[in-house]
C-alpha positions in Angstrom: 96.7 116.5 75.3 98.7 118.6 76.7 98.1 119.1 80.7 99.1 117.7 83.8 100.1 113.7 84.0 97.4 112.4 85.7 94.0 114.1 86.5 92.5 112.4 90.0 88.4 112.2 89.2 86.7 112.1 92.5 82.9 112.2 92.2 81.1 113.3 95.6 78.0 114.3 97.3 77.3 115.3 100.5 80.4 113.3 102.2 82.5 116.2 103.7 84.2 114.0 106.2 85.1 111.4 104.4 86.4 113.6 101.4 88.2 115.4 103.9 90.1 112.2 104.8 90.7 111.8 100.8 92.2 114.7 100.2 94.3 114.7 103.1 95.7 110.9 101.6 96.2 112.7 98.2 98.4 115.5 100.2 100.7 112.5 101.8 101.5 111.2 97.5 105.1 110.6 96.7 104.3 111.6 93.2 103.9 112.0 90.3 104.2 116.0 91.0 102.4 117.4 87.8 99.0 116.2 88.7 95.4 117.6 89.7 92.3 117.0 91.2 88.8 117.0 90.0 86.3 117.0 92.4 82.9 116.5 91.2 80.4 118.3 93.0 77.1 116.7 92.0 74.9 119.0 94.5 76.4 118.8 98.0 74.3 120.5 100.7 77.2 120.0 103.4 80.8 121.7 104.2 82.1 119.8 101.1 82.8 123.4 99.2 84.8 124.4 102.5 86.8 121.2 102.5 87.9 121.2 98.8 88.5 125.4 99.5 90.9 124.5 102.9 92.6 121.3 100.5 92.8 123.4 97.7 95.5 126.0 99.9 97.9 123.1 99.9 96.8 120.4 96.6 95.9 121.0 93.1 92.4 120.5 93.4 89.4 122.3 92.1 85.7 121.9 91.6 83.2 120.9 89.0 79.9 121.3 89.2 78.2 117.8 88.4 74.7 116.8 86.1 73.2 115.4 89.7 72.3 112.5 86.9 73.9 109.7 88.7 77.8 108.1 89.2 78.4 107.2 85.6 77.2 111.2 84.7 79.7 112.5 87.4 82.4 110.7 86.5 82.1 111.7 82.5 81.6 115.1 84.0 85.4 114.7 86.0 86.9 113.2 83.1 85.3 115.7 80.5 87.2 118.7 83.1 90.1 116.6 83.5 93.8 118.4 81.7 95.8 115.2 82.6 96.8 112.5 79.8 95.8 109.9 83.0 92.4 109.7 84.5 92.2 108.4 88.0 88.7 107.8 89.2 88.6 107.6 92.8 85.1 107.2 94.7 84.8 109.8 98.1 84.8 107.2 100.3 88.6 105.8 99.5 91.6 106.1 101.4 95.1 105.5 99.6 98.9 105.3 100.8 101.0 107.6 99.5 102.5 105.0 96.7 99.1 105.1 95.2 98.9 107.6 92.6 103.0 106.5 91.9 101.9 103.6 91.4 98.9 103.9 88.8 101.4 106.1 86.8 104.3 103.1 86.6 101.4 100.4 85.6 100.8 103.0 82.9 104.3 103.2 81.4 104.9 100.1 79.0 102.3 101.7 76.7 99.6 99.5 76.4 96.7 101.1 76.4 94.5 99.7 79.9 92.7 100.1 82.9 94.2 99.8 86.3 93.2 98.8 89.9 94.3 99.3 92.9 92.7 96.7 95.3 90.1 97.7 97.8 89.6 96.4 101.0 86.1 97.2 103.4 86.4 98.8 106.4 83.2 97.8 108.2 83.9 100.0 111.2 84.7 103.3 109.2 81.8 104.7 111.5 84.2 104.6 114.2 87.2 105.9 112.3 84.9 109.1 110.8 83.8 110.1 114.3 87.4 110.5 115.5 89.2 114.1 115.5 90.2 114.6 112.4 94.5 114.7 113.4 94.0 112.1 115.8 94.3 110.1 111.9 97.0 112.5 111.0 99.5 112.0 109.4 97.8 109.2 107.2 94.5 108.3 107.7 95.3 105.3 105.2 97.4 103.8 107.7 95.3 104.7 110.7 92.2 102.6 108.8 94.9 99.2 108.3 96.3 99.7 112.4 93.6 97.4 113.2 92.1 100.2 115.7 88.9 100.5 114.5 88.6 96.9 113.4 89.7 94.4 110.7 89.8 95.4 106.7 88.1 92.8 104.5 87.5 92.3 100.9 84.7 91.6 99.1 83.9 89.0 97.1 84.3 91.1 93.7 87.9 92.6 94.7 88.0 89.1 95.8 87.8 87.3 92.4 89.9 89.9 90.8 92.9 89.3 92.6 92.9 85.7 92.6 92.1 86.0 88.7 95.2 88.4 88.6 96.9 85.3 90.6 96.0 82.5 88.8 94.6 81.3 91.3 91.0 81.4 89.8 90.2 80.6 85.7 90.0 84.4 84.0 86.5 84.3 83.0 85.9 88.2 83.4 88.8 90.0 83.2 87.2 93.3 82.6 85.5 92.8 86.2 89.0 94.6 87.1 87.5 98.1 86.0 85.9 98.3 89.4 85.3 102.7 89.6 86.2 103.1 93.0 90.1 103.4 92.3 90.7 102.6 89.1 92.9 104.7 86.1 92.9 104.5 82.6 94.5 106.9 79.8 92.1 110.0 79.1 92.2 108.8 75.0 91.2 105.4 76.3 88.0 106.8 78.2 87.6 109.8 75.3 87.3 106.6 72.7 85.0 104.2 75.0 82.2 107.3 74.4 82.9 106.9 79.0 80.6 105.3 81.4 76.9 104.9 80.2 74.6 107.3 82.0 71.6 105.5 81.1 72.4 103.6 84.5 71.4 107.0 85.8 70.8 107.9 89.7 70.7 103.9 90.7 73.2 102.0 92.2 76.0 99.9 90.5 77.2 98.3 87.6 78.0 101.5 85.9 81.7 100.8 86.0 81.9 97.0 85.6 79.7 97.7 82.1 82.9 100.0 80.9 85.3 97.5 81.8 83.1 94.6 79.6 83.5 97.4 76.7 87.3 98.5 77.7 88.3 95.1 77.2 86.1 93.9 74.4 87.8 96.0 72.0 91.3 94.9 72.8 92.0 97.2 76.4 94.4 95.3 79.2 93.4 94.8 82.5 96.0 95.0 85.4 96.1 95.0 89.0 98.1 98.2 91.0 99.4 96.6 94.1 101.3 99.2 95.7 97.8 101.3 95.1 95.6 99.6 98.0 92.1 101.4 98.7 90.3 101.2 102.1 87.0 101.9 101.6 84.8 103.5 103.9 82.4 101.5 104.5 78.8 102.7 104.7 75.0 101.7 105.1 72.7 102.7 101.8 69.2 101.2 102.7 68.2 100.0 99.2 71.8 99.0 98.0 70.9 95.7 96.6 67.3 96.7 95.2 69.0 99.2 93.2 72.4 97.0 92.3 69.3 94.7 90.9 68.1 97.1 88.7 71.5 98.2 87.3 72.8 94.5 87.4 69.1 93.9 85.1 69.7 96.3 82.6 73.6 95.8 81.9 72.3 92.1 81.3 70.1 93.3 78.6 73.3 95.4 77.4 75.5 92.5 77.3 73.7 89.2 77.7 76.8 87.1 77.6 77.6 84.3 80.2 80.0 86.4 82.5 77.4 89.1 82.6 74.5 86.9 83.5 76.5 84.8 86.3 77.0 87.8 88.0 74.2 87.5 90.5 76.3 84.9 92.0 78.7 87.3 92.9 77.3 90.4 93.3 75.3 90.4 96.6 75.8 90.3 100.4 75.9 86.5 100.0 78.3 86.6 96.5 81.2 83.4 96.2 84.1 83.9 94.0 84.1 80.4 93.3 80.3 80.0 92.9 80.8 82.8 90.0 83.2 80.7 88.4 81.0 77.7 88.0 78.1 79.4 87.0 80.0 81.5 84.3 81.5 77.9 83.5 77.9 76.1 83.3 76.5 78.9 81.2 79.2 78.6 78.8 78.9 75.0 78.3 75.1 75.6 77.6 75.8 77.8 74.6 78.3 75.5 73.2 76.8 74.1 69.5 
């Protein structure tokens, strides 16, 4: 297709301030310089139209209007608008250096077909870092969120487990687990051919992205880490975070009811263990053996 190189997907809803920050982070990029931005508007009520419209006077960006059907319905929605042979999905919420969309691009050159991360770490007191004046982050709110001035990054057990698979420091039982949709790029024919992220998922919580990542690699996709990409992610309270990730986590089991899939509760979760995973994926697989 022929287009910009890399369309950035960016799926939002009501998160003005935090998309604000985004966009700013996209602004500070070293390259690639033919690129876009898709925002996904999936039925803001806030100042979100007036932050892409003041972003827009010095980036690439421009609006979609999404299904309001849930993530994996946005994101198709980003990717269906996209013009770029490279589709970036980045979630509102995620702050990047400028090496970051550089560095997607470069993971992407060998040829082989596959989906990229960039590594995300938590920032539990984004709170903090929101209600600050906006250019007391200038000029990059990436690295104001790593100074250490509105508390320590961390990483969850998920991004966790990926880069210690990445390692080799943990067995690769689940290398699609990499496909994690909060800053992760794959070629536009690789998402066109996947038939994209399942919408069934719909309006609740999670799992949407790992379930394309299980079908990416099944039929024959690489998985590979973007170091120079690091992500901070804002993070933020959602009351019924887990009740929904159980619902979503419950149905792609049903999908895909192999042993990596159902070990999962063991590291999805506020109490999830890398190594805990492992085991149980391990145990699981020994139980199916003839």
């Amino acid at each position: 297709m022929s287009g910009p190189a890399a369309s950035v997907v960016i799926p939002t809803r009501d998160k003005a301030d935090s998309l604000r920050l985004v966009l700013t982070c996209l602004a500070r990029q070293v390259g690639p310089r033919s690129h876009e931005i898709v925002v996904v508007d999936d039925g803001s009520t806030d100042t979100t139209a007036d932050v892409v419209a003041a972003a827009a006077e010095r980036l690439p960006v421009r609006t979609v209007q999404g299904p309001r059907a849930g993530r994996a319905a946005a994101r198709n929605a980003g990717a269906a608008a996209a013009r770029g042979g490279l589709l970036l999905f980045l979630d509102d919420d995620i702050l990047l250096p400028p090496t970051a969309l550089a560095a997607h691009v470069t993971e992407h050159s060998a040829g082989e077909p596959a989906c990229v991360h960039g590594p995300v770490r938590e920032l539990p007191g984004a709170r903090r870092l929101l209600a600050t004046e906006p250019h007391e982050l200038l000029p990059d709110p990436h690295a104001a969120a790593m100074s250490g001035r509105f508390g320590r990054t961390v990483a969850n057990a998920l991004e966790t487990l990926v880069t210690r698979m990445a390692e080799g420091e943990l067995d690769l039982v689940a290398p699609w687990l990499t496909c994690i949709g909060a800053n992760t790029s794959m070629p536009y024919g690789l998402w066109e051919r996947s038939g994209g992220y399942d919408e069934a998922f719909g309006t609740t919580w999670g799992c949407e992205d790992l379930e394309l990542g299980l079908r990416l690699w099944s039929s024959g996709a690489g998985m590979r880490l973007a170091p120079a990409a690091p992500g901070v992610h804002l993070t933020h309270e959602r009351a019924d975070r887990w009740e929904q990730h159980t619902v979503n986590l419950t149905r792609f089991t049903q999908k895909h009811p192999v042993p990596a899939v159902r070990a999962l509760p063991e590291l999805l979760g506020p109490s999830g263990n890398t190594r805990r995973y492992v085991e149980a994926v391990r145990i699981l697989e020994e139980s199916t053996l003839p």
